[in-house]
N, C-alpha and C positions, 0 to 999 in steps of 0.2 A: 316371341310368341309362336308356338306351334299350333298347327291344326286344329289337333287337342285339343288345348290350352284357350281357343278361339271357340270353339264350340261349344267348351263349357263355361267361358266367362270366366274364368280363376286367372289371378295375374301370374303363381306361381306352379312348378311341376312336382309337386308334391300332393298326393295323394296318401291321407292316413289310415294304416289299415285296418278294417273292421274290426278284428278281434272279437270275436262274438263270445263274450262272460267278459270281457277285460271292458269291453268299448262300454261307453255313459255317453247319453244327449248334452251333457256340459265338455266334454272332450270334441264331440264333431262340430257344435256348434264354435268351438275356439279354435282348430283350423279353419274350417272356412272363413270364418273373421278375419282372420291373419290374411288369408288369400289362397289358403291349400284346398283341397277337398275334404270337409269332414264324413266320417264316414261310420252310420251306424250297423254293428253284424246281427244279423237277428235272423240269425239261424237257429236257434234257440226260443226264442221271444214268441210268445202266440198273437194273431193277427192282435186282439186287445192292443197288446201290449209295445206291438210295432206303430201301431194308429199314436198310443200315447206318447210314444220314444219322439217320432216325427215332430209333432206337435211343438214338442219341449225346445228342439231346434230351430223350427220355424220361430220361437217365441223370444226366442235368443239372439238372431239373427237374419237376415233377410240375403243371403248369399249363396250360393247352390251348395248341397250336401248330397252323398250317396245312403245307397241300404242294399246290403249283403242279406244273400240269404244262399243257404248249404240245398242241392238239388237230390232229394233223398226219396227213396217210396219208404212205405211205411212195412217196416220188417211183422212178421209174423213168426219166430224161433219155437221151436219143437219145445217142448218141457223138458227134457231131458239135456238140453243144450243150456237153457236157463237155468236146471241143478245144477249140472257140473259148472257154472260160472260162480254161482252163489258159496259153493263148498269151497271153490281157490280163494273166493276173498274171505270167509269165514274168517279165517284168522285176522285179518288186519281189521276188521270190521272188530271183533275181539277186543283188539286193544283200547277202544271206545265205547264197551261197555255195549254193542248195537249186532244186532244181527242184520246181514243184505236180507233184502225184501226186492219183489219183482214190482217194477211199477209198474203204478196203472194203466201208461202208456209209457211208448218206446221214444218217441221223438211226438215237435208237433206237425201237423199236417199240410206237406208243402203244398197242395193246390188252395187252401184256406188263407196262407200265406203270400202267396203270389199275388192272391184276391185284393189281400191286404195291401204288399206291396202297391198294385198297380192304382188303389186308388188312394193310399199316399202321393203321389206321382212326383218322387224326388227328380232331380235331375239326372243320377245314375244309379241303374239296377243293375249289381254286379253279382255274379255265381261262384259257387264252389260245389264240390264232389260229384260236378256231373253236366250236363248238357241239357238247355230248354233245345225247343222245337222250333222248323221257323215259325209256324202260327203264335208260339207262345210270343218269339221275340218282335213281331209286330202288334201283339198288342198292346206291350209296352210302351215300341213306337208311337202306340196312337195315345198313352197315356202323356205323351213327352218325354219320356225317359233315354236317355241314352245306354245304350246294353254291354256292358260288358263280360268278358267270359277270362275267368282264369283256367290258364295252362302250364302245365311242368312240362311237356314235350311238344317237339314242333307241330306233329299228329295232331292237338291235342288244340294249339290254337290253330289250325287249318281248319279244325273239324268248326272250333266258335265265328269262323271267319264265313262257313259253307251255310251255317243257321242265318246269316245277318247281323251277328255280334258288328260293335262301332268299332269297339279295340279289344284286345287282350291282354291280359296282365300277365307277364312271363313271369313264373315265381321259381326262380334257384333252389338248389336243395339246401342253400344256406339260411333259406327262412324258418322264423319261429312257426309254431304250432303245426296246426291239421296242412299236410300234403294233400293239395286238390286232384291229385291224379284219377282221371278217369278211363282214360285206353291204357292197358297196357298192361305191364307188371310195374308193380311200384319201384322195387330196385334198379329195375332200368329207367325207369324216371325220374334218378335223382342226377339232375342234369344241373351242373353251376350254371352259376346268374352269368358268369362273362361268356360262357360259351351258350347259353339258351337266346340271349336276348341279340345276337350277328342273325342264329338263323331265323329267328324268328324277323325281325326287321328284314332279311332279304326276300323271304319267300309271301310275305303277307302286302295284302294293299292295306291293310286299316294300321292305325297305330298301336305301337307296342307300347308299354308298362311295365316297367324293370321292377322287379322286387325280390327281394335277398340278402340281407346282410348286407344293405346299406343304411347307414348309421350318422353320415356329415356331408356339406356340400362339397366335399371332394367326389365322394359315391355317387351323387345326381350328376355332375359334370360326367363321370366316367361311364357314369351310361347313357349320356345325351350322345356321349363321343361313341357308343355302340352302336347309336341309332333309334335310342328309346325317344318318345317325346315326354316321359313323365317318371318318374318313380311311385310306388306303393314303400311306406314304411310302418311297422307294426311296433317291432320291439324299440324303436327311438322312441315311440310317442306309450309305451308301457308304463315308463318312467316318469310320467307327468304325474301330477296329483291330479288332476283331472279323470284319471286311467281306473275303472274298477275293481283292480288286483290289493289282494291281502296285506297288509301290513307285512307277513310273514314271509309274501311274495316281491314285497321291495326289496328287504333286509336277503334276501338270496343272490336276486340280481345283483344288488349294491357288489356284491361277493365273487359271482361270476364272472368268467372269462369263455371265450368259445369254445374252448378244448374241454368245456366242465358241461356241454348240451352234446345230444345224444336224438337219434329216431327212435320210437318203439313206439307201441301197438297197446302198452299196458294199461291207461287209463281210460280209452276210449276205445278201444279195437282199430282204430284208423292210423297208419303212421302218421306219425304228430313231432316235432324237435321240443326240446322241455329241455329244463336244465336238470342233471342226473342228482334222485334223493330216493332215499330208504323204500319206496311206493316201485319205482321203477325197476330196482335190482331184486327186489323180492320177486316178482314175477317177469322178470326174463328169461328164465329156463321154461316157462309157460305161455311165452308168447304164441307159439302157434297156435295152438287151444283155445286160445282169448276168442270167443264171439264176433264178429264187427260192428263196427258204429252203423245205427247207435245205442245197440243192446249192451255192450261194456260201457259204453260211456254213463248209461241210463244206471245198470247195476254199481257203479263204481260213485256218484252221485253223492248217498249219502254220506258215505267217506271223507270225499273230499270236502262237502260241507262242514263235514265235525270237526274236521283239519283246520278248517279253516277259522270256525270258532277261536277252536284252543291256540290258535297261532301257532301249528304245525307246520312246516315245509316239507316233512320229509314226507305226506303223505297226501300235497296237493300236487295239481297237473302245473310245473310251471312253466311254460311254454315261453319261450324266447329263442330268437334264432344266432348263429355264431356270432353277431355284433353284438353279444348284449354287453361284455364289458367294457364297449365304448357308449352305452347309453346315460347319458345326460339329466341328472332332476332338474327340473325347471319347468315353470306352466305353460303349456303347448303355444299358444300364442307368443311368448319369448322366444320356444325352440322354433316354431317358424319362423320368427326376424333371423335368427341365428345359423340357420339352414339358409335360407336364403341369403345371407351376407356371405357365406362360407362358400356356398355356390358360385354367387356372380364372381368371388375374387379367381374362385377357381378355372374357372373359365375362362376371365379376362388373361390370365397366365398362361392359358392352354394357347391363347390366342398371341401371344406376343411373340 
């Protein structure tokens, strides 16, 4: 048992990761069951809709769970920024019979959200695309929450370390979906999991959270031996039926291997790893063009929902990181026993 592990009350070091559009209240509430961290992303989700996500887990389970939410202000893009977005999808929007249309809002509104969060008052309140305050992050504290902050560079969790963050979640450039990077340039922050999580572990007092493109309890062994006390895994637990992804987004994965995922900027404006389809190589000669998240991600929307309909791959977001073609079907709660058996032999082996 580590620190962590001790603070949060979970017997095991697995933490599931948000996923926010993939993640469902029946996926967090069956890790934490198991003994992991379930974990709802609701960066996405309007306060409503977080209040009822929570509920459904508390109703499931009586074991600690987290809630992710994306740290964003709310964009205001020129018109002329919103044409020229609308003109490049025009055609793929086309093949669906639909023209892009601007919504009515860009994202939801992370202080409304926070609101939410903190009077949910999960166990762990964990970030992406940016940095709370320390005021923000004690008042979490007073909710009970434990804070944690992810980072792609060591910068990056110093800086979650300086707010009062508990721990950090080191995210490799091997991870699926949305890159959390917030200092920096993003190319230079595509730092692997075996080399981000040494520095991170030496230079920090709080505990680290390995996540990257690990996949089996060989992977959580390998990065306990780094010095993480926990792992984040997303694309192992994508594959459960539990998971909110497309029919059309199984049948890909199933197909996938890591040399078949890819970074780009095309569905959301934000670097994100997806496995590569028809959506992504149409506009890569346009990526720098592309808007940011999350005015692409907002314009690109109805798309991917019509894709999703019609049981299209080549024109949703499929997000997965270079482990997906070790990813496992089986219901999250089995893959926890299964992680964890894999773990402790591996460990016991490390130790002989």
């Amino acid at each position: 048992m580590t620190p962590l592990l001790q603070r949060l009350g979970i017997p095991l070091p697995i933490v599931q990761g948000p996923m926010t559009g993939s993640d469902t209240p029946p996926l967090a509430a069956a890790v934490s069951q198991a003994g992991g961290l379930g974990m709802l992303g609701c960066g996405m989700r309007s306060p409503e809709a977080m209040a009822q996500a929570a509920a459904a887990v508390r109703a499931a389970t009586d074991r600690p769970f987290g809630m992710n939410l994306f740290v964003l202000d709310t964009p205001a893009p020129d018109a002329a920024t919103v044409q020229a977005a609308m003109a490049r999808l025009a055609p793929l929007y086309a093949e669906f019979g639909l023209t892009p249309e601007a919504p009515a809002r860009w994202c939801e509104d992370f202080a409304a959200q926070l609101e939410a969060l903190i009077a949910a008052r999960p166990a762990v309140a964990s970030f992406t695309f940016g940095i709370l305050d320390g005021a923000q992050v004690e008042r979490l504290h007073g909710a009970g929450c434990m804070v944690i902050g992810t980072a792609t560079t060591l910068a990056e969790a110093l800086a979650w370390q300086e707010v009062g963050a508990d721990a950090v979640c080191a995210s490799g450039m091997e991870a699926g979906g949305h890159r959390g990077t917030f200092l920096g340039d993003f190319d230079a922050s595509l730092v692997g999991t075996m080399a981000l999580i040494p520095q991170c572990v030496d230079a920090l007092r709080i505990p680290v959270i390995a996540a990257g493109g690990i996949m089996d309890g060989r992977g959580i062994a390998a990065a306990q031996a780094l010095g993480a006390q926990a792992v984040q895994m997303g694309t192992a637990f994508l594959a459960c039926p539990e998971s909110g992804i497309t029919p059309a987004q199984r049948a890909a994965m199933a197909r996938a291997q890591g040399t078949d995922t890819r970074i780009t900027r095309a569905y959301s404006g934000r670097p994100a790893r997806g496995i590569v389809n028809t959506m992504m190589e149409r506009l890569a000669p346009d990526e720098a063009a592309i808007p940011p998240y999350p005015i692409q991600n907002a314009l690109t929307g109805a798309l991917r929902r019509a894709a999703g309909a019609q049981g299209r791959a080549d024109y949703l977001s499929l997000w997965a990181g270079q482990g997906v073609g070790a990813a496992r079907v089986m219901p999250a709660g089995e893959l926890v026993a299964l992680l964890a058996q894999e773990w402790r032999a591996a460990t016991a082996c490390a130790q002989e």
